[in-house]
N, C-alpha and C positions, 0 to 999 in steps of 0.2 A: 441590597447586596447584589453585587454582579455575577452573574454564570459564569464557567468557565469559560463558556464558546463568544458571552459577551468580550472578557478580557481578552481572549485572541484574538478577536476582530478586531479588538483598540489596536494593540500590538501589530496585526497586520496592517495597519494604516501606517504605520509608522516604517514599516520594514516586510514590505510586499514579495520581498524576495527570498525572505528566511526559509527556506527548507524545514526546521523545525517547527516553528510556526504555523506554516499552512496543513504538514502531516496532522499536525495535535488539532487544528480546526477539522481536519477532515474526520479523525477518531470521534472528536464530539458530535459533528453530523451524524455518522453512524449510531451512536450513543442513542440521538434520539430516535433514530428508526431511519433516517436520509438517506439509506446506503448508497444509490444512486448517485445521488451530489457528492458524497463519499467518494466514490469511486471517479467520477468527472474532477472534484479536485485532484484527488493522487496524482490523474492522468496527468494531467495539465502539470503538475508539479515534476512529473517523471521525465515530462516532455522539457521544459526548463533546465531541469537537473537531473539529467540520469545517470547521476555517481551516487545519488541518496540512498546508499542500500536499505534505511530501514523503513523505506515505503513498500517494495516490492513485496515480501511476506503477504502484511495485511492484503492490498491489494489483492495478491495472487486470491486471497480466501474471501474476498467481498465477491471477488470476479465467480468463482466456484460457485461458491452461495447462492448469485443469482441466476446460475443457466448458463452462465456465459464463458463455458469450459476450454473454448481455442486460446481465447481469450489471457484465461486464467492462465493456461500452458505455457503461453508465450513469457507471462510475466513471470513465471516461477524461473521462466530457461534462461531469462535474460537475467534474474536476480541471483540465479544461482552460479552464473559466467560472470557477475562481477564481483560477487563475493568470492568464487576463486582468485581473479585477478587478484582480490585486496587480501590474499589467504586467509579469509574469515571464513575459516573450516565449521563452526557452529551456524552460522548464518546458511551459510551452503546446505550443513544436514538438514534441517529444520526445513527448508523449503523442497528439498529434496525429498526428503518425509511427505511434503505435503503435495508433492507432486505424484507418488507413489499413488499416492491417498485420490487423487483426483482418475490416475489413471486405472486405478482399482474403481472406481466408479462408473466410471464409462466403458466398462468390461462387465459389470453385472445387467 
C-alpha cells in the first residue's frame, strides 16, 4: 500500500503545477520531520503562486519554528495583505494571531 506522500508524488508527476498538490506534499515532508524541504517547497510554491493563501499560515509557523523569524514576519505580512485583498477576515486573524505570537517572542 502506498503512503500518502507516495500518492502525491504520482499525482505531482502528472500535474506539477497544482498548488494543492505540492502544499499537501510539503505538509507530508513536515509530517515526517523535513521541515526544511517543507519550507523550500512552500517557497518555491509561493514563488509560482503567490495567490495560494492557504500556504502562508503554515509556512509562516514552520519559518518561526525554525529560528528564522524576519523570515516568518514577512510571510505572515504578505499572507495576511492577501487575505485582506480576498476579505478572508478568518485567514487574516489567525495569522495575525500568529504574528502577535512571533512578535511576543522576540520581545521576551
Amino acid at each position: 500500500m502506498k503512503t500518502r506522500k507516495e500518492l502525491l508524488n504520482e499525482m505531482l508527476q502528472e500535474q506539477p503545477k497544482d498548488a494543492f498538490l505540492n502544499y499537501a506534499f510539503a505538509l507530508e515532508l513536515a509530517k515526517e520531520g523535513n521541515v526544511k524541504e517543507a519550507i523550500d517547497k512552500t517557497l518555491a510554491l509561493l514563488k509560482e503562486q503567490p495567490d495560494y493563501l492557504g500556504a502562508y499560515h503554515q509556512l509562516g509557523m514552520w519559518l518561526f519554528e525554525e529560528g528564522r523569524f524576519s523570515e516568518a514576519k514577512d510571510v505572515f505580512d504578505s499572507g495576511i495583505a492577501l487575505a485582506k485583498s480576498e476579505k478572508n477576515n478568518k485567514a487574516a486573524g489567525e495569522m495575525q494571531e500568529s504574528l502577535w505570537m512571533l512578535e511576543d517572542e522576540l520581545e521576551d
